[in-house]
C-alpha positions in Angstrom: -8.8 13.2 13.0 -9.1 9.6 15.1 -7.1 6.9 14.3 -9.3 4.4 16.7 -12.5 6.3 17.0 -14.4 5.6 20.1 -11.2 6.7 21.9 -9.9 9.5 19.7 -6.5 8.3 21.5 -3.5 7.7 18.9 -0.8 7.0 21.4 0.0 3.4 21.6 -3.3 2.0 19.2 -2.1 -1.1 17.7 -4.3 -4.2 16.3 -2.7 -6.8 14.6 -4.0 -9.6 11.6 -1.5 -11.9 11.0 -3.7 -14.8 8.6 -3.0 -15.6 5.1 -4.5 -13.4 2.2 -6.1 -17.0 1.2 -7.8 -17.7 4.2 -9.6 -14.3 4.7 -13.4 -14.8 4.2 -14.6 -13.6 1.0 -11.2 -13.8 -0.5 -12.2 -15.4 -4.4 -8.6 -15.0 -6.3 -6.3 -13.8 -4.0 -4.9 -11.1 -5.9 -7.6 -8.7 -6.6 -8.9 -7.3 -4.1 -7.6 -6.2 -0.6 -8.6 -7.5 2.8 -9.1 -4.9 5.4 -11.9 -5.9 7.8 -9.2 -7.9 10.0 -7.8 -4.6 11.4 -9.3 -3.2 14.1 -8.9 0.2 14.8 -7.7 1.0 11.0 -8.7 4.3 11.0 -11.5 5.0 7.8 -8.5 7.4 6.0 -5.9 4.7 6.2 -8.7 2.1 5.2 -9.5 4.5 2.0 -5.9 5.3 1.0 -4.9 1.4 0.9 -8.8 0.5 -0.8 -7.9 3.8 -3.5 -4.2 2.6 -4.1 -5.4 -0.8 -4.5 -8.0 0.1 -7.1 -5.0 2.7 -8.6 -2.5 -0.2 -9.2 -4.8 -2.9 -10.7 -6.4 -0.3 -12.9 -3.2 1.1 -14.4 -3.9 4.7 -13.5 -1.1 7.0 -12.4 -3.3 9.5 -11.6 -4.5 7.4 -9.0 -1.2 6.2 -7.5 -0.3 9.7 -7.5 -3.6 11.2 -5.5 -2.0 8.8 -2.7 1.6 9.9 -2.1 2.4 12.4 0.6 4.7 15.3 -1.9 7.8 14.3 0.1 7.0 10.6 -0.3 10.1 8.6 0.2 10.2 5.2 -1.5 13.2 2.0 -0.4 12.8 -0.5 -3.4 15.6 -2.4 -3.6 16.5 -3.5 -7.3 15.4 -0.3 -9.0 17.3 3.1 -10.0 17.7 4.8 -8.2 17.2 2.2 -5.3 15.5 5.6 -2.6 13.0 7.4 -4.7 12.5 10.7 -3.0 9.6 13.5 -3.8 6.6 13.1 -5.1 7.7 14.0 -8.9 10.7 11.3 -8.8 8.0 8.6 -7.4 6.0 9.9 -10.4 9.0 9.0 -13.1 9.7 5.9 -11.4 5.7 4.6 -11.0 5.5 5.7 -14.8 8.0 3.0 -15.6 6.5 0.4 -13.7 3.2 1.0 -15.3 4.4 0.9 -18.9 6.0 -2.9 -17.8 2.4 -4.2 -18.3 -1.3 -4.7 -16.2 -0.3 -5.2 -12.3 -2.9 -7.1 -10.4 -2.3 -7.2 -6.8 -3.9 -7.7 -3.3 -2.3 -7.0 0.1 -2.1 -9.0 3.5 -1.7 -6.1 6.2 -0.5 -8.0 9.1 0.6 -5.3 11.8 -0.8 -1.9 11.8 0.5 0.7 14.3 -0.5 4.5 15.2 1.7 6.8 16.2 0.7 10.4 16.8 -0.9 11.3 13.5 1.0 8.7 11.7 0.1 4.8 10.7 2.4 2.3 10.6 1.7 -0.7 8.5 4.0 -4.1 7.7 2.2 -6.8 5.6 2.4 -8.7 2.1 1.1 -8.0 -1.4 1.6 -10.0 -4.2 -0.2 -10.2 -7.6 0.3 -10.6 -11.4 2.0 -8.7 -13.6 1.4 -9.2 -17.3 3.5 -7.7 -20.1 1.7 -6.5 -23.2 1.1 -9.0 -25.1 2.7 -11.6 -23.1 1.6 -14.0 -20.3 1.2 -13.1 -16.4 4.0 -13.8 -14.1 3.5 -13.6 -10.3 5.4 -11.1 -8.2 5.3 -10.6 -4.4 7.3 -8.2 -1.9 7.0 -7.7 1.9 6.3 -4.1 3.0 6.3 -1.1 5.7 4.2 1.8 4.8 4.2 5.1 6.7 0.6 7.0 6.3 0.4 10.4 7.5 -1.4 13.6 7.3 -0.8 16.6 5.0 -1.2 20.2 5.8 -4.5 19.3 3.7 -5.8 17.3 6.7 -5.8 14.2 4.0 -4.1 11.1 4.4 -1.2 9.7 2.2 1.9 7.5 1.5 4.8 9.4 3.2 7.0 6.1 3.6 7.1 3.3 1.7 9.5 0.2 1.9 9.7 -3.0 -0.6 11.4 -6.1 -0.6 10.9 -8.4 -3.3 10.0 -11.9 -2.3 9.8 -15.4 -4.0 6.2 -15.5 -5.2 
């Protein structure tokens, strides 16, 4: 599995993207769809996990979310209970809740993306709406670190994930 491609190399592969989500070329909204093409090197699995998580959040499923976390995710979101989610079913109970809070729209600004071994590293914004049922959207933003990796299954998944809520 190659992280860069040409190379096949992991050790050491890092491309960074550091420009707002709004100036990204064919960026309409802002917040609904993700920007990827600034990332050299991304390898097509971790391109395919953030495009299907993406797709996941602002279509409500959980199913979705789900088919992206590694079983022994590991989830930091401060502000939550418990505040480290750990295992794929607690991530389940706690992404059930934050589903049944309303629609989520969101797009992501990945602005440093790092391989190591089998592993990607990413650090980057998202930020979005989120809309209670039958009440009006309210914007929402956090700063992240992800940790992709692969399974036994030779697929690609969430294995670390980091939040912190930011001023939208």
């Amino acid at each position: 599995m190659s992280w860069l491609g040409e190379t096949g190399d992991l050790r050491g592969a890092r491309e960074s993207s550091a420009a707002p989500v709004a100036a990204r070329p064919g960026h309409d909204s802002g917040v609904t769809r993700p920007y990827l093409g600034g990332i050299r090197g991304m390898s097509d699995d971790a391109r395919a996990v953030m495009e299907s998580h993406h797709q996941a959040v602002n279509g409500g499923s959980l199913e979705g979310v789900m088919a992206n976390m590694a079983d022994d995710v590991i989830a930091a979101v401060p502000g939550t209970p418990p505040p480290l989610i750990r295992g794929k079913d607690d991530f389940r109970a706690f992404y059930n809740g934050v589903l049944r809070m309303g629609q989520w729209t969101h797009a992501y600004d990945i602005q440093d993306v790092t391989a190591v071994g089998e592993s990607v590293v990413m650090a980057g914004t998202s930020r979005g709406t989120l809309t209670p049922p039958g009440g009006a959207g309210s914007p929402w933003s956090n700063t992240f670190m992800l940790t992709l990796r692969y399974g036994p299954d030779g697929k690609m998944r969430f294995w670390r994930i980091a939040l912190a809520p930011q001023q939208p």
